[in-house]
Each structure stands twice: as C-alpha cells, then as structure tokens.
N, C-alpha and C positions, 0 to 999 in steps of 0.2 A: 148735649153731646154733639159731637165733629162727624158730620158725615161723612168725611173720608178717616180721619184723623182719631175721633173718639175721642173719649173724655179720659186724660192721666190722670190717674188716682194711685195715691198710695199706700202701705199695709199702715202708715202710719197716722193719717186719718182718719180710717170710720174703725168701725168695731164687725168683721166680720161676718160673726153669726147675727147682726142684725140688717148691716147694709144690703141695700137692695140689690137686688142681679145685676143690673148692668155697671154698677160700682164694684162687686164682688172681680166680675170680669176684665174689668179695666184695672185691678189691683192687681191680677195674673198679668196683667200686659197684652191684653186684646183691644185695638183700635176701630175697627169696624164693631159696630154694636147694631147695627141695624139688622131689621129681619131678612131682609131680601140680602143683606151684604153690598159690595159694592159696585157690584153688575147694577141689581135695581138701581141704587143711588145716584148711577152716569145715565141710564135710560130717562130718568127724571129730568136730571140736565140737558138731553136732548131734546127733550119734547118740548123745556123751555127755552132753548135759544136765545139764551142770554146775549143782549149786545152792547158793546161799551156804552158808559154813560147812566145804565139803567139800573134802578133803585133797588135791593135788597130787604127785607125785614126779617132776619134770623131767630125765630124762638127757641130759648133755650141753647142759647148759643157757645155756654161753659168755657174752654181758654181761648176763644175766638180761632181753633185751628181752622175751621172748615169755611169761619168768614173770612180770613184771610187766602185759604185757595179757593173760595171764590172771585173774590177783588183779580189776582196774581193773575188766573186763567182768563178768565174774563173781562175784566177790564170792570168792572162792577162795584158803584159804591152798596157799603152796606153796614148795618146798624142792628147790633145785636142786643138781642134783650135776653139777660139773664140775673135770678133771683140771688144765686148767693155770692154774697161781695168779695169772699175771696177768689174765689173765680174770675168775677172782675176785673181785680185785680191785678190776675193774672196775663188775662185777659187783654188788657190795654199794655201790660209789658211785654206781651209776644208781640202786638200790631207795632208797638215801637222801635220792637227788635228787627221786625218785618219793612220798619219803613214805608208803613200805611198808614200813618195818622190822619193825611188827609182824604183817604180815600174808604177807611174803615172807621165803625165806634161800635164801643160794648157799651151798654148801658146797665146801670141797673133796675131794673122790674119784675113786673108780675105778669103771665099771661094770661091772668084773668083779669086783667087791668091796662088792655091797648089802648084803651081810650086815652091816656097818660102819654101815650105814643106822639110826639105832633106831628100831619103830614098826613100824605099816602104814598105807597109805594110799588112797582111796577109789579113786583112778585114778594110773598109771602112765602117762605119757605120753615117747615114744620116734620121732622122726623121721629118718630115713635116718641113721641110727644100728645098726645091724643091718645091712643093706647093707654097712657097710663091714668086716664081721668073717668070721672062715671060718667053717666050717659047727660045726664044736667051739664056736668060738666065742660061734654066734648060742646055741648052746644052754643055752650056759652061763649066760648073761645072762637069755635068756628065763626061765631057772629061777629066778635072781638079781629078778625081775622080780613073778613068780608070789609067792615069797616076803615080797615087799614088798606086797601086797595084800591089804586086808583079803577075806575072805570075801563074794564076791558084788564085789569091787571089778572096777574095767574098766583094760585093757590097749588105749590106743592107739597107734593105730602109722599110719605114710607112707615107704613104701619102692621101692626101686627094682625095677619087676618084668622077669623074660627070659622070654616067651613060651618060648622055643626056644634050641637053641645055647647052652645054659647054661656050657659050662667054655670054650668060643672066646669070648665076649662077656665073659667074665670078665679072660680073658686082653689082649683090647685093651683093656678100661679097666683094669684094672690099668696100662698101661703109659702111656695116655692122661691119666689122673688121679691116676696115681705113688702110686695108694692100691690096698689088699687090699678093690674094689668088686666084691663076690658076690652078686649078685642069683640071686632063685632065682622058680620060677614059682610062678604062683597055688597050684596042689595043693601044691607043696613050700614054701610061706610058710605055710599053713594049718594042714599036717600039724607044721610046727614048732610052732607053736601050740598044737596039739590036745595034741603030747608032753609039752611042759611043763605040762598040763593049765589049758590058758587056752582055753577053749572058744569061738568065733568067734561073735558074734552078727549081726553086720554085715561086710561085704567090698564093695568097688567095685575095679575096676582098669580104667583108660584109657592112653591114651597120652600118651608122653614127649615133652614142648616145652622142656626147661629154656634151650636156647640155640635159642628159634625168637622171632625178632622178635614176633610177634604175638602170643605170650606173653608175652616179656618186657615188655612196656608192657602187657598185661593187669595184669600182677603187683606191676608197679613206679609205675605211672601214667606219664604221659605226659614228664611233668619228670623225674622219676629216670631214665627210659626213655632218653631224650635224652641224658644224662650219661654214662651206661653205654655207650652208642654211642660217643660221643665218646672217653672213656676209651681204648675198644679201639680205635679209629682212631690215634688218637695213641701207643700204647704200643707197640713192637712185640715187647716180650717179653709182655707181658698178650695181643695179639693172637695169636700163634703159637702161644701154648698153645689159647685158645680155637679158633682154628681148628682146629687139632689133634682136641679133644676134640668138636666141632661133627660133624665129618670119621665119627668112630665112631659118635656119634649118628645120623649120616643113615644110614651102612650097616647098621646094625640096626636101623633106625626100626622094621622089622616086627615085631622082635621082641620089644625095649624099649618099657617102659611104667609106670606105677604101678600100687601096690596100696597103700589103704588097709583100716584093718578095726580092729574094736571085740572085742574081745575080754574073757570074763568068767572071774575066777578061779574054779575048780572046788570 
C-alpha cells in the first residue's frame, strides 16, 4: 500500500465478504490506509530527512504510487518490492507514465525473502506491514530489514498500535479484517526493534481514526471524502464490512492507536 496514495482496488477483483479491510476500503475509494493517516506518514518523513541521491527500499510497495512521490518530492532513488505480479505490473506502468524509470523499480518479491534484495540501502521504509504478520514473523522481516541497510541507514515504520488487551484485539480484527492483524504495544514495537538491532531514534504514537469521518476527509479531502461516503452508502457488501470493522474500532478505541518511529541500523 501508498503511503500517501493507497492501494486502488476494485469491486471487480476480490470478493468482498472475504478481502481483507484494507482492500475492502480501498474498493470504497479510500487512499490513506494508514493508522496514524497522513499526519503520521509526513512526521515519518521528517525525522527522515531524505536528501537527493539517497537510496529507498519500499516494502510492499503495490502500484508504486507512494515510491513514485517519493522519488518526485525528494529527489530519491527507490526500489519497490512487492508480491503480487499484477501489481507490478502496474506498477512499472505508472513509473513510466511518471517518467521515473531511471530513478524508480518495483520488483517482484517476498518480504520475507530480502536477502534476494542485492545491495544496501540508505532507508528501509515499511507501513502497516508488520502489523499484519505474527510475532515470528515481524522478527523475521525486521531482521530481513536490518540486513538491507546500509550502516547508520534508518528504518521507517507506521504501525498499528494495542495499548492493552493485546491477544483479544488481535483476535477481533483478525476476524473483522479476515487478516493475521497483530498489533503489539509501544514497549513490545520498540523492543522488536532494539532485537533486531535497529536502535529507535524517534517514536510518536496517537490514536486510531482510520474509519472516523473526520479523518477521513482530513486524509482524503473533501471530494474523495464525499465519494468514499457515497461508495459505502450504496454498496451494501463494502458497507457491512466496514461497519463491521468501524464496530471493533470503536470498542477498542482506548486501546487502539498508532505508532510511528525512526529507527537506525546498529
């Protein structure tokens, strides 16, 4: 998924009463999919200080929108790894559309398979991507991650955070957004961190709005905003889901929240 941008999806490829939330929601026409929205997502870019010339590693990087305004804003090459080929696909025809061939690549892979990666690079960049893997898992990638960084490179990240109630809140969104979504708290995001020896230089964590009106038209502006509405009015499988997942949201609201954080290879 596009940090700023989100992943397009349409009613015409998944099957909605099984695709996951953040697919459901990008089928409504919601582009920010991140927990924090795109306040957190530019705080992230601040504290990295990206400056021309310097290297990218995008995981999960879906129609290359957010590595392409990366490259644009930035001046930044960058090298996107993602699993499904049509995407790719895609992928490589926006950067050509964009007029970044030489300065962007989507690839195809696995993030649990960096090592396939050649190179190292200045920053590693990873949004609610982590969140959806077990706890083997986050560590495995985290390592996968560390690995791919040059010495002194920075590890961003925007994740889903559980105050509390960590394996019951696991449990309703798992079921809620039909995805393995493992949020872990601030100490236990950190300390992942610190294990795979990516040492945290920066951390923020706030709370969760991803389906709260007032968000969404922060995130989306007022036209997409409007759209996305409308979307969910008219749909009633897109609606049901989201209510659904809206539904979990609100009863954990206290506990549920983001975390972002900057983190530097050791």
């Amino acid at each position: 998924m596009s940090a700023l941008e989100g992943k397009a999806m349409t009613r015409s490829t998944i099957n909605l009463e099984t695709a996951t939330g953040h697919q459901v929601m990008a089928a409504a026409g919601k582009k920010i999919l991140r927990p924090g929205g795109k306040t957190a997502t530019e705080e992230v870019f601040k504290w990295a200080a990206f400056k021309p010339g310097e290297t990218v590693l995008e995981l999960a990087a879906s129609f290359g929108y957010s590595a392409i305004t990366l490259a644009k804003r930035y001046g930044v090459r960058v090298v996107g790894v993602e699993k499904n080929p049509e995407s790719v696909a895609r992928a490589r025809a926006n950067i050509q559309a964009a007029g970044l061939e030489s300065q962007v690549q989507v690839i195809e892979g696995d993030i649990f398979h960096l090592e396939q990666i050649p190179g190292q690079f200045d920053y590693v960049l990873a949004e609610a991507i982590l969140t959806m893997q077990s706890i083997p898992g986050k560590t495995k990638v985290l390592q996968g991650i560390h690995d791919r960084l040059k010495p002194g490179g920075k590890f961003l990240s925007h994740e889903l955070l559980a105050n509390d109630r960590e394996e019951e809140i696991h449990r309703a969104l798992a079921a809620a957004i039909r995805a393995n979504s493992t949020p872990l708290s601030e100490t236990k995001w950190i300390a992942a961190c610190e294990a795979a020896n990516l040492h945290v230089l920066h951390h923020q964590t706030g709370a969760m709005g991803l389906l709260n009106p007032a968000r969404i038209i922060q995130d989306e502006g007022l036209i997409d905003a409007i759209k996305f509405f409308w979307n969910v009015l008219t749909q009633p499988k897109v609606r049901d889901r989201l209510l659904t997942m809206r539904g979990v949201f609100k009863q954990y609201e206290r506990e549920l929240g983001y975390i972002i954080l900057c983190a530097e290879r050791k």
